[in-house]
C-alpha positions in Angstrom: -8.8 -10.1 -34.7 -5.5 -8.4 -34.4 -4.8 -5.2 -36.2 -2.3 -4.1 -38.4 -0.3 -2.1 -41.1 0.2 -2.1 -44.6 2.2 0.0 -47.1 -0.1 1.6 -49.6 0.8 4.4 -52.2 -1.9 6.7 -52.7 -1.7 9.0 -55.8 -3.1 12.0 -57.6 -6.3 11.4 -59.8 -4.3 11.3 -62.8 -1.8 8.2 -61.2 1.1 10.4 -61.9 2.4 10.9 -58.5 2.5 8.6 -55.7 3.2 9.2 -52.0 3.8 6.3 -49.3 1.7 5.4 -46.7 1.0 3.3 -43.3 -2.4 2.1 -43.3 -4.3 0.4 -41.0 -6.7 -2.4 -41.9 -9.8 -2.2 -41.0 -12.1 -4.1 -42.5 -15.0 -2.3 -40.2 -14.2 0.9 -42.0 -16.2 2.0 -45.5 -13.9 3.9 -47.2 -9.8 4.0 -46.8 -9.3 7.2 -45.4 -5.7 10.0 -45.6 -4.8 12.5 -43.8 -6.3 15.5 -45.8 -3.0 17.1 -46.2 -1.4 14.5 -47.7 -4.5 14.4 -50.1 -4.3 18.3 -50.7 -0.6 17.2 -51.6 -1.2 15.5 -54.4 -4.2 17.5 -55.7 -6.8 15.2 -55.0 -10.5 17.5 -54.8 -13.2 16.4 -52.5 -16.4 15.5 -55.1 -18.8 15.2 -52.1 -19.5 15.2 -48.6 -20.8 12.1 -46.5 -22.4 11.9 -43.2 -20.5 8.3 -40.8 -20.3 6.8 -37.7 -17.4 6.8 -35.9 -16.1 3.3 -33.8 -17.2 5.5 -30.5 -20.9 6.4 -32.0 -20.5 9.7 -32.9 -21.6 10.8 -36.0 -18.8 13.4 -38.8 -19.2 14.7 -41.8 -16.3 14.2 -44.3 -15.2 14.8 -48.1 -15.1 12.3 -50.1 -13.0 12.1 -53.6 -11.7 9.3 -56.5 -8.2 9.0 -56.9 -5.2 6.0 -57.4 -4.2 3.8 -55.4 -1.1 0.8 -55.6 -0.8 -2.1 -53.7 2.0 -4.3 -54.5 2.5 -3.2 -57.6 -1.1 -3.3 -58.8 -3.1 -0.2 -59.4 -7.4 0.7 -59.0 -9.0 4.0 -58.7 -10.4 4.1 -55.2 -12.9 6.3 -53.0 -10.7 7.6 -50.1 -12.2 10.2 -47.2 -10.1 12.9 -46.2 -9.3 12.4 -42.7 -7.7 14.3 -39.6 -4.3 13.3 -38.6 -5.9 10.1 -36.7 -4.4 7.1 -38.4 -4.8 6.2 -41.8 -7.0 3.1 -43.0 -7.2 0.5 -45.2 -11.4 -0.1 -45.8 -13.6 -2.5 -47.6 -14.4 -0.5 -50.3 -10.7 -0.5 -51.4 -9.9 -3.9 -50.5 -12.6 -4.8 -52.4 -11.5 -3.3 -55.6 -8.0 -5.1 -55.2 -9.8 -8.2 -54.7 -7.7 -8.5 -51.4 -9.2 -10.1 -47.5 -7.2 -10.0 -44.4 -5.4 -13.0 -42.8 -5.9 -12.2 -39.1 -3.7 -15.2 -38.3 -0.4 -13.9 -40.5 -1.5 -10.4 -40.2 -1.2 -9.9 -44.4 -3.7 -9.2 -47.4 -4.7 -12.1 -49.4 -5.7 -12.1 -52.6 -9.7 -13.6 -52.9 -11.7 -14.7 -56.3 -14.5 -12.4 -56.9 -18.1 -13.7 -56.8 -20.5 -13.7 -58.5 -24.4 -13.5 -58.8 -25.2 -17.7 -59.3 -28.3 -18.1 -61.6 -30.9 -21.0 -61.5 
């Protein structure tokens, strides 16, 4: 599968500002993870620290906080990792929430019905 970008506005905990940013997608990834200054920006505080693998096998320790996020004009509070200044992403966890899959073939977000827990 290809990779590629998408516009999402990440915001202060309050969803009073909002800053622009290109994210990766990366549906491999946990958590959708910004550049810590840009989180520092908008005042977003790190609740905890988590221990992850990296795509080369080493293992990081990084904060972890709940803030806003937009996509097309829709709005969730999301869990995002403050990152280095490696590229941005997009993860499950957050794609999740705005009920959104990747089309690998037209490179886009789709939106996707939830599901459910089916009972005999």
């Amino acid at each position: 599968m290809g990779t590629f970008t998408v516009t999402l506005r990440i915001g202060d905990p309050q969803g009073l500002r909002f800053e622009p940013i290109e994210v990766l997608v990366d549906t491999g990834a946990s958590y959708t993870q910004i550049p810590r200054s840009t989180l520092e920006h908008l005042g977003v505080i790190p609740l905890l620290r988590r221990e992850f693998e990296t795509a080369d096998g080493r293992m990081v320790e990084r904060d972890i906080a709940e803030t806003k996020a937009r996509i097309d004009g829709q709005e969730r509070t999301t869990l995002v990792v403050f990152g280095d200044e490696s590229p941005s992403l997009l993860g499950a966890y957050t794609l999740e929430a705005f009920g959104l899959a990747v089309d690998p073939v037209r490179q886009r977000l789709i939106p996707v019905p939830g599901l459910l827990l089916k009972l005999a």
